[in-house]
Structure formats: C-alpha cells, structure tokens
VEXDREN-2710 file (C-alpha; in Angstrom, 1 decimal):
% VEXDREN-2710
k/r/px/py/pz
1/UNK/79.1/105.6/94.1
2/UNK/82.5/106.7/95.0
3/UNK/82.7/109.7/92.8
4/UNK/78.9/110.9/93.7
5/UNK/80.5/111.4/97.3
6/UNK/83.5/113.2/95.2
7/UNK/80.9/115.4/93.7
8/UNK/78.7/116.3/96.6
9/UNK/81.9/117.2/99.1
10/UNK/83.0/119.7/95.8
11/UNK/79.8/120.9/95.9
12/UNK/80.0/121.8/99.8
13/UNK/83.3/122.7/99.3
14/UNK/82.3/125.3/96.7
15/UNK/79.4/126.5/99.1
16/UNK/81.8/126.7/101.6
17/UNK/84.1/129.2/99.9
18/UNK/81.6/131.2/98.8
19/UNK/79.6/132.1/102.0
20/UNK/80.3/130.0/104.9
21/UNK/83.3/130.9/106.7
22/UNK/82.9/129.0/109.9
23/UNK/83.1/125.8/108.8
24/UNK/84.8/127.0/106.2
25/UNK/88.3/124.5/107.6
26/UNK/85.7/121.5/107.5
27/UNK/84.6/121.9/104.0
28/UNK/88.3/121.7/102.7
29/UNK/88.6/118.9/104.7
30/UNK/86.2/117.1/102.7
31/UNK/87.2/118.6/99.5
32/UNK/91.0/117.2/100.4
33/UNK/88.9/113.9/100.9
34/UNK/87.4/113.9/97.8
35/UNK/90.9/114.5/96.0
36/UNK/91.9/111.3/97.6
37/UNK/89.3/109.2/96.7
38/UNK/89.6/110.4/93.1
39/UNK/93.0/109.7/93.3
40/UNK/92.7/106.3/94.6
41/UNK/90.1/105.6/91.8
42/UNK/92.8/106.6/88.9
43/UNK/95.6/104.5/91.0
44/UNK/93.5/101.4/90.9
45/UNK/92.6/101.2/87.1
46/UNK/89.0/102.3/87.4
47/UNK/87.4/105.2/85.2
48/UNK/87.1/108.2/87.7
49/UNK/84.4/110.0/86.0
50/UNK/81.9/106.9/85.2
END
C-alpha cells in the first residue's frame, strides 16, 4: 500500500517536471513526501520495494 502511494506521487512528480509548471511546487511536495515514507519504511525494518 505504502509504496503504491510512493510510486504514483513519482509518477506526478515526473509529469510535473516535464510539462506542468504551475503546480509544478506541489508536485515536489509530494515527491519529498514520497521520500519520507520510503524512508520511514527502510527505518522500520520493512522491505521498501515489496
């Protein structure tokens, strides 16, 4: 569950960077979120990928 939301926010993120520039801040935002939440899946002994 967790890293489907880490997947979809890269995906905007990447959609962001490549044509959307006004809400370009918000999709960073998410991808910085997504970071986190990978992160937090590493620090707590859990495989991040599965």
């Amino acid at each position: 569950m967790l890293i489907t939301i880490a997947v979809i926010l890269l995906v905007l993120w990447v959609l962001g960077v490549v044509g959307v520039y006004t809400i370009g801040w918000f999709i960073h935002i998410l991808l910085v979120v997504a970071v986190v939440m990978f992160l937090v899946r590493i620090i707590q002994g859990k495989n991040p990928i599965a």
